[in-house]
MIMILUM-972346 format. One record per atom (N, C-alpha, C, CB): residue in one letter; x, y, z. Coordinates in steps of 0.2 Angstrom, whole numbers, plus 5000, padded with zeros to 4 digits. Each point is the difference from the previous one (the first is absolute). Glycine has a CB too. Example, Ala and Ser with C-alpha at 12.3 -4.5 7.8 and 13.67 -1.06 7.14 Angstrom:
2
A506649725039A499650065000A500450065000A499149945006S500750114990S500450065001S499650055003S500649974990
end
This chain:
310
X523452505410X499850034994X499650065000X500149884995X500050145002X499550065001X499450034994X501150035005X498249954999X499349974998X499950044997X499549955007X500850124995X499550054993X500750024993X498950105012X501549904988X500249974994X499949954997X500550045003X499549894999X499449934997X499650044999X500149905006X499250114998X499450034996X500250074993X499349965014X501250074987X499950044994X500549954993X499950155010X500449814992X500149964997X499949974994X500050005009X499349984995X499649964998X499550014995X500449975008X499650104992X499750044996X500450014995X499350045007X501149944990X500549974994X499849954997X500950035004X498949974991X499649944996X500749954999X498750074992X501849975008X500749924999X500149985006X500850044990X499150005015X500249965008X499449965000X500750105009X498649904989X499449975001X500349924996X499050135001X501349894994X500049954994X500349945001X500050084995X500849965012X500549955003X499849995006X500850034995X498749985007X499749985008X499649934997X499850145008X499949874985X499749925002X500349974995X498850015003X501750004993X500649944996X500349995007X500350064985X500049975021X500049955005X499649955004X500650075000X499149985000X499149975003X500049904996X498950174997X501149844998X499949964997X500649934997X499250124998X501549915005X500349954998X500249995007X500250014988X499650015017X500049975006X499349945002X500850125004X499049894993X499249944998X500349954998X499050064997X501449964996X500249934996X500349965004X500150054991X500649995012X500649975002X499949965007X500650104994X498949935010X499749975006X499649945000X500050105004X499649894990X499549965002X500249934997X499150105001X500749865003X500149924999X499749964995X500150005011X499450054986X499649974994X500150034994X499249975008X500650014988X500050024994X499650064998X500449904998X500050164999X499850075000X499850024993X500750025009X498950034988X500150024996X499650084999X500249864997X500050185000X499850064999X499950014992X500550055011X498749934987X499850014993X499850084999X499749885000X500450134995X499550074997X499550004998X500750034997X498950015001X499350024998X500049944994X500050155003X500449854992X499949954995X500249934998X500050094999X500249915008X500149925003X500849985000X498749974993X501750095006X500749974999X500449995006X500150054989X500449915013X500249985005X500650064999X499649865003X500350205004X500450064997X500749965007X498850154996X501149825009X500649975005X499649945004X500750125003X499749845000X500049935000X500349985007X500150014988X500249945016X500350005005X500249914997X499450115010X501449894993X500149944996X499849925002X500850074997X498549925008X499849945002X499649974992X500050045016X499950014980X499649964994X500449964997X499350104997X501249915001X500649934999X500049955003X500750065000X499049915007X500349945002X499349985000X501250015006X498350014991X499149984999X500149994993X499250085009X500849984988X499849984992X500550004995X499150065002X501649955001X500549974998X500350064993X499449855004X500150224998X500350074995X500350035006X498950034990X501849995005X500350055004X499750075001X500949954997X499450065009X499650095001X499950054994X500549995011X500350004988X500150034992X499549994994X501049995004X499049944996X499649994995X499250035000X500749904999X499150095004X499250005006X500050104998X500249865016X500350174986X499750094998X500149994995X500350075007X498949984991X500150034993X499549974996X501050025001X499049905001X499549954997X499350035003X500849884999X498850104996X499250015002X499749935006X499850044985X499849995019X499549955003X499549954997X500150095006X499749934988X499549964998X500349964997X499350055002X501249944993X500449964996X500149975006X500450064989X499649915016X500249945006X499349995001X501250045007X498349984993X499349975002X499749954995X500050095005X500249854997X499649944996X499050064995X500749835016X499550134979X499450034998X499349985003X500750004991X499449955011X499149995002X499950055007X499749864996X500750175007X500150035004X500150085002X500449894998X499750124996X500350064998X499450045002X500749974990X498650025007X499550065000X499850025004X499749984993X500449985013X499649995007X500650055004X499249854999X501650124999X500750055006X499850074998X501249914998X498850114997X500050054997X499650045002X500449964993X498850035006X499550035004X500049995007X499550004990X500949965013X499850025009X500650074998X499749865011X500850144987X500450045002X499850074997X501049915002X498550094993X499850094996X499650015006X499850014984X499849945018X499450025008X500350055004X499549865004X501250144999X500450055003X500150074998X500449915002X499350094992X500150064999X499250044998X501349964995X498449995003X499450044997X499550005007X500149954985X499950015020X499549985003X500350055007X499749874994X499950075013X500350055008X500449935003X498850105004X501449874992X500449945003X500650045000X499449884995X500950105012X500950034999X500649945001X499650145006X500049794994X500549945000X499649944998X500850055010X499749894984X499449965000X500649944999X498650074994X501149875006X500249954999X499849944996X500150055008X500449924988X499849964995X500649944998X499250104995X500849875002X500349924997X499950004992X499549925011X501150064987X500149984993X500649974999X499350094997X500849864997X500549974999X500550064995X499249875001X501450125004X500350054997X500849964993X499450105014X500749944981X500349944996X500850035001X498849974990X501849995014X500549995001X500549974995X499450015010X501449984993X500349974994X500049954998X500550055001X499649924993X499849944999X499250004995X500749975012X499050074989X499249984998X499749995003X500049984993X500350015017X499649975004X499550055004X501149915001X498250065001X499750065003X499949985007X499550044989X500650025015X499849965007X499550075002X501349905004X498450085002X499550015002X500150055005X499749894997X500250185003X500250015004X499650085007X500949934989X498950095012X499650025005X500250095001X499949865007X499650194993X500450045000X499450055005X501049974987X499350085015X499950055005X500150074994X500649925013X499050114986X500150074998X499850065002X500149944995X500250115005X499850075004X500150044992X500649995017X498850064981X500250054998X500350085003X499249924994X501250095005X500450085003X499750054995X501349975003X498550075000X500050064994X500450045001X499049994998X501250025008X500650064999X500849954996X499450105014X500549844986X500849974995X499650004993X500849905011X498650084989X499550014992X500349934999X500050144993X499949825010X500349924998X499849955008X501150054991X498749885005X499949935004X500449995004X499549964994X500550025013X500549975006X499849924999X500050115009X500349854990X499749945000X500449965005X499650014989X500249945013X500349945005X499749944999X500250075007X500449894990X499949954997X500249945005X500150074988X499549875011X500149945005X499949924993X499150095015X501249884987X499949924997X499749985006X501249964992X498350015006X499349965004X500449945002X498850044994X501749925003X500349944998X500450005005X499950004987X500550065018X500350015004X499850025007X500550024991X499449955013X499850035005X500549975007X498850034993X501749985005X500549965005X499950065007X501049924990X498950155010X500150025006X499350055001X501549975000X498450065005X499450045004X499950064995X500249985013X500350064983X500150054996X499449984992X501550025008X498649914991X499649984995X499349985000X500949984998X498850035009X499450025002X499850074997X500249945011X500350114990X499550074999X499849994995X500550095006X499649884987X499650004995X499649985000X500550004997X499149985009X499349984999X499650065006X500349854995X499950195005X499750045006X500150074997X500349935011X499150104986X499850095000X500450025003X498950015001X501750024995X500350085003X499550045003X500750004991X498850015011X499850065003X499549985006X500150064988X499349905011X499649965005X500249965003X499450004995X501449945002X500149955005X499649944998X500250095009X499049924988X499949924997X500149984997X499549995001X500449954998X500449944993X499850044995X500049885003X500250124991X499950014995X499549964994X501150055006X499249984989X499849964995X500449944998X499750104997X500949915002X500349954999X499949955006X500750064992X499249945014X499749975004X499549954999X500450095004X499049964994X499449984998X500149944996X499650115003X500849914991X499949974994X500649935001X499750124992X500649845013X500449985001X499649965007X501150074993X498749955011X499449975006X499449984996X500250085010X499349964986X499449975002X499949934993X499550145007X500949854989X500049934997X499949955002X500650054997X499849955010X500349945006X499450015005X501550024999X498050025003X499550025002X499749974998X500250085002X499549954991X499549964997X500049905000X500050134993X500749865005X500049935000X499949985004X500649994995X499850015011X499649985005X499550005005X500749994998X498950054998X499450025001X499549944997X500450125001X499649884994X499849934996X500049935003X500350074991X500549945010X500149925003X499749995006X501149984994X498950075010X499750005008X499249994999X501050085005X498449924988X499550004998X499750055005X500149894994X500250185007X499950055004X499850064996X500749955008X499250114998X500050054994X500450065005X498749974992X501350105000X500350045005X499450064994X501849955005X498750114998X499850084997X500550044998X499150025008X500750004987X500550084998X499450065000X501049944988X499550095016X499650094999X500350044995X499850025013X500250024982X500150034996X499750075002X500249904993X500450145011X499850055004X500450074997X499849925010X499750124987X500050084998X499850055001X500149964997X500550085008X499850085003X499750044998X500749985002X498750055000X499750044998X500150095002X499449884998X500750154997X500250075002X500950015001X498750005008X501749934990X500550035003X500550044993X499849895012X499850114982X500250054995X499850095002X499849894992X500050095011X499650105003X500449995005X498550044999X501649935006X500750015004X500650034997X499649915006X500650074990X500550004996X500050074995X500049865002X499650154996X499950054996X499950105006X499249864989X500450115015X499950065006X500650025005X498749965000X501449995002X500849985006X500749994998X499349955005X500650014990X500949984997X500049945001X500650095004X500049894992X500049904999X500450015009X500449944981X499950095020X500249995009X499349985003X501050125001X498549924998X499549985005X499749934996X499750145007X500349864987X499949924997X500349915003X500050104990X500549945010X500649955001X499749975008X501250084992X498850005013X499850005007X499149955001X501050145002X498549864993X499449965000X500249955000X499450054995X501149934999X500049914999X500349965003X500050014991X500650045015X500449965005X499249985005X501550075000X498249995001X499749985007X499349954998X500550115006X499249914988X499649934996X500249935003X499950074989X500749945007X500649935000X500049975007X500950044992X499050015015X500149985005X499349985005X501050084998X498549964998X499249975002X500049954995X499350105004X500849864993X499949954996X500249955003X500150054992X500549945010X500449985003X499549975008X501050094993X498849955011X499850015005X499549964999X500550115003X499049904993X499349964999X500249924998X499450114995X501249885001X500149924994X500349975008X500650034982X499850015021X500649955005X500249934995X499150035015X500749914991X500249954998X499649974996X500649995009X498850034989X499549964995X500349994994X499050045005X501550014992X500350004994X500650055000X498949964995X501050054998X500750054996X499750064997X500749914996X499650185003X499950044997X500550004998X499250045005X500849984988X500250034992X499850044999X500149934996X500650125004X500050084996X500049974994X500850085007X498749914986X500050004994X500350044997X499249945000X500950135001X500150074997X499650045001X500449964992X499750105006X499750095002X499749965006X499650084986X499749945013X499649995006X499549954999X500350115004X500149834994X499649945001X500349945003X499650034991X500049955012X500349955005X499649934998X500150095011X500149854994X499849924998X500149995009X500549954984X499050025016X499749965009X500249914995X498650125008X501749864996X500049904996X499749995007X501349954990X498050015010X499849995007X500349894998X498550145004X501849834999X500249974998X499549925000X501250095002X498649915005X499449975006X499350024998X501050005011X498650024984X499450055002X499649944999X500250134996X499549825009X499449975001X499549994993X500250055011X499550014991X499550044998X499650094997X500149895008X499750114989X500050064998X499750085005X499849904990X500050065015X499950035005X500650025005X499049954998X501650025002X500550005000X500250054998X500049925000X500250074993X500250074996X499750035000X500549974994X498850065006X499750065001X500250025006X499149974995X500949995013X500150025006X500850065000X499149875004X501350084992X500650054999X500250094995X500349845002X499150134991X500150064998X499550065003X500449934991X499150055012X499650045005X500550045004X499049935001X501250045003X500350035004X500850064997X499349885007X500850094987X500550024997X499650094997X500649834996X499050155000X499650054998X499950065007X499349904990X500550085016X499850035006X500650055001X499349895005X501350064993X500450065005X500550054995X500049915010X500050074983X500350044995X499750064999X500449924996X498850085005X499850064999X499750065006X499949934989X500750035018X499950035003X500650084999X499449885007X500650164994X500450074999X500650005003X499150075001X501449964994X500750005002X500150095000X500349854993X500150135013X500550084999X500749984999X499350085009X500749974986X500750014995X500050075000X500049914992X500850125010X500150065003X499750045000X500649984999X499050015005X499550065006X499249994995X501350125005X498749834990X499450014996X499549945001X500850074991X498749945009X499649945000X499749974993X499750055011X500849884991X499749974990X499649945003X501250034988X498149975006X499549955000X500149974995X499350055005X500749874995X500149964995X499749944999X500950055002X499149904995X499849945000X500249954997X499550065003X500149884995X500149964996X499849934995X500650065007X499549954990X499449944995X500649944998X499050114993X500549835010X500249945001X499549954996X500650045011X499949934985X499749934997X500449945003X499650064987X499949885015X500149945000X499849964997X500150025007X500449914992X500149964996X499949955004X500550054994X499449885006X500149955004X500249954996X499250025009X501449944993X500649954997X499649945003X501350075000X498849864996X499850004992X499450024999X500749924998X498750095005X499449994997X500150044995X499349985009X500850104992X500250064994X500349964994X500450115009X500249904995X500649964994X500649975004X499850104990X500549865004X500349955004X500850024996X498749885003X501550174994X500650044998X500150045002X499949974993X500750075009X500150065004X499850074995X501149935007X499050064986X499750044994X499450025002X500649954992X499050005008X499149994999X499650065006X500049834997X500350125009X500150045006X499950075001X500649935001X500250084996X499950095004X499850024993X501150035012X498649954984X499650054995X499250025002X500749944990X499149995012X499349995004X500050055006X499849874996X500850125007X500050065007X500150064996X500849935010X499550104986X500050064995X499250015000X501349994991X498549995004X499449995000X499450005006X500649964991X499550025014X499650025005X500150085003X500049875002X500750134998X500150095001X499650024998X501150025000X499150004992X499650044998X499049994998X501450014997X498549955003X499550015002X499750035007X500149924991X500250095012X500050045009X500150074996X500749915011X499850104986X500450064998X499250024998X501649984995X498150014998X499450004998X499450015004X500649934993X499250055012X499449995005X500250065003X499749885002X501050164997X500050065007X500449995005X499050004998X501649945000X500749995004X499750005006X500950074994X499749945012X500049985009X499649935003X500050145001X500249814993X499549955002X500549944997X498750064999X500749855001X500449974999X499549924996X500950085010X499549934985X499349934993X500549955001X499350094985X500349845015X500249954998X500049984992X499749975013X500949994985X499949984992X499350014997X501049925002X498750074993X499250005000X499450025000X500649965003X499550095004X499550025006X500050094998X500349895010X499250144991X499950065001X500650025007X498650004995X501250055005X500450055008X499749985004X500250094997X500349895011X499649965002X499850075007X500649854996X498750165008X499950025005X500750015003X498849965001X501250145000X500550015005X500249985005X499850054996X501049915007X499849995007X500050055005X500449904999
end
């Protein structure tokens, strides 16, 4: 083929137009999961036909229809605004759960993966039944497109089961409720490329500090969840977010630039905090920000002022 006719090509806004309508129905047609390409206003503009043998709508039917007319109402406000976050914010993928309403009146549960495009001006979505997980493929649903950590839905499907048997073991554990500091000036000076390139390697010093003591959760944009699952004692969980604190705001080079960063952490400790997964990571919210408050790059227990830098 010959590269500089492609490239002058492609400077044809209709060859551009047919490079991703293939782009795009080779995603549908390949992938094993259920697909969907919404628009700005929420309508299902194409479809791939595995939504049939989940929610029992044909493909046909399924284009054209709205997104939220399928979102059980108690549900609705919460889908809707993770997916406007994609647009208005520096998040460029997020993850969420809702009961979506199928044929019959029947609603089922279902997990989704989204990527805003801006050059298609419409949602990529990848859609998983939690209710299924007969093979390795139905894992990725619970693993960050981009970092590699568990996710949200992860989180929200683990730490239930965490907490319980945390109680019944008349033990304790920790949640960190960990937020990037600076990594909106990254994003704004560099580009979501060099954004994207923070949160992998965050994700990877996170990682590096939790090892086997627990789990890290990509919650969205640039917020994370440490579940310390075993934490003794509060000294414990300090000992881990210290060190956590230590090494995120050591300096990252991103192409050829030096970025400084850091982060503000709130802990919680299960059950003393709270003994509901809800209660929990609000009190961990709440300890963040009160860091955020004192001056960020630090780390407050529920309760407590900011604790001495480690």
């Amino acid at each position: 083929m010959d590269l500089n006719w492609l490239i002058n090509e492609c400077n044809d806004p209709y060859v551009l137009e047919r490079l991703f309508y293939v782009e795009r129905y080779a995603w549908l047609s390949l992938s094993p999961d259920m697909c969907a390409v919404i628009s700005l206003d929420g309508q299902f503009e194409d479809v791939n036909t595995h939504w049939e043998r989940t929610t029992g709508i044909s493909r046909e039917d399924l284009q054209g229809a709205y997104l939220m007319a399928h979102i059980h109402f108690d549900d609705r406000e919460r889908a809707l605004a993770d997916m406007q976050k994609l647009i208005t914010s520096d998040i460029g993928s997020t993850t969420f759960s809702f009961r979506f309403l199928g044929k019959n009146d029947k609603y089922v549960k279902l997990n989704w993966n989204v990527i805003f495009s801006p050059d298609h001006n419409a949602y990529f979505c990848t859609v998983h039944d939690p209710a299924k997980k007969s093979n390795g493929g139905d894992r990725l649903a619970y693993r960050d497109v981009l970092t590699g950590l568990c996710n949200r839905l992860a989180l929200e499907e683990e730490l239930p089961e965490i907490l319980t048997q945390t109680i019944e073991a008349d033990a304790k554990g920790a949640i960190l409720f960990v937020d990037l500091d600076g990594f909106k000036e990254v994003n704004d000076t560099l580009g979501h490329k060099a954004g994207d390139t923070l949160l992998v390697r965050a994700a990877r010093r996170m990682n590096y500090v939790v090892g086997q003591q627990g789990t890290t959760y990509r919650q969205g944009g640039d917020e994370f969840i440490v579940v310390l699952p075993k934490s003794p004692d509060r000294d414990f969980a300090a000992g881990i977010a210290g060190q956590l604190v230590e090494k995120l705001r050591s300096h990252y080079v991103i192409d050829g630039q030096r970025v400084n960063t850091g982060a503000s952490m709130g802990i919680a400790i299960f059950p003393t905090d709270a003994d509901t997964v809800e209660v929990l990571m609000e009190k961990a919210d709440q300890a963040m920000y009160s860091v955020k408050r004192g001056g960020k790059n630090n780390f407050a227990f529920y309760g407590e002022g900011t604790s001495e830098e480690s």
